[in-house]
N, C-alpha and C positions, 0 to 999 in steps of 0.2 A: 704839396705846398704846406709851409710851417703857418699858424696863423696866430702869431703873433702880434701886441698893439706895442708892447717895449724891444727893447734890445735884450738880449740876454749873452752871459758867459759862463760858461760850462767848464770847468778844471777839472782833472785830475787829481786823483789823491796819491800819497805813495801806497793806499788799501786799496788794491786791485778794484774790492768792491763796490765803492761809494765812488761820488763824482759830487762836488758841490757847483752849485749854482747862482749866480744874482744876475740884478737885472743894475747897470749903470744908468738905467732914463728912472728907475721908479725906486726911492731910497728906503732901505729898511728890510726889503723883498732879496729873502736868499731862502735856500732849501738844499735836500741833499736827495740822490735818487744812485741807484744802481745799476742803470746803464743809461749813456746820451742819450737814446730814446725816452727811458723813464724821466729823464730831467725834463726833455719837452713838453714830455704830458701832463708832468705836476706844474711843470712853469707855466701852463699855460693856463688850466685850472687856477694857479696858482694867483696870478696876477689878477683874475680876476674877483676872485676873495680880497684879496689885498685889496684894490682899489674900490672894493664895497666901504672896506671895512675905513676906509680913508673918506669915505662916503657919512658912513654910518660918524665918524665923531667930528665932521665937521672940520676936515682937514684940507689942505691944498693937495690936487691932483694934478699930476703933472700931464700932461696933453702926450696924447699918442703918440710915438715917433712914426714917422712917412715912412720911411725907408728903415724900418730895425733890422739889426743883422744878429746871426749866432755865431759868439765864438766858440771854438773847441782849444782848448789850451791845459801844458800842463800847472798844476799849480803855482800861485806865485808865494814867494816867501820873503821875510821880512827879515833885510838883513840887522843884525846886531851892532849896535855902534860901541865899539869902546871908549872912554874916556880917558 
């Protein structure tokens, strides 16, 4: 079981190696790990610093999700608008 308290998304990069990370319930919270495993475990870790540290300056905490899920996805990209 993953034990998670946010949601997290987990992309692909076009670098075999890396895989970036964020969480869409907890803003500011991203990271990068070198395999979906390793993103779990820093995310998971991770979130938990983040939310001290949201702790520590007196910041708004966004409340657990019930039901988080993990996505796996390849990256998304931002397309370019012409003028």
């Amino acid at each position: 079981m993953i034990d998670l308290k946010y949601s997290l998304v987990i992309e692909a990069t076009e670098d075999p190696n890396f895989f970036g990370f964020y969480s869409p319930d907890l803003e500011g919270f991203t990271g990068i790990g070198h395999s979906i495993e390793d993103c779990l475990y820093k995310a998971k870790w991770g979130m938990e610093e983040h939310v001290a540290l949201l702790k520590q300056k007196r910041l708004p905490i966004p409340k657990p999700n019930s039901r988080p899920t993990v996505v796996i996805q390849n990256e998304q990209r931002l397309e370019s608008v012409a003028g």
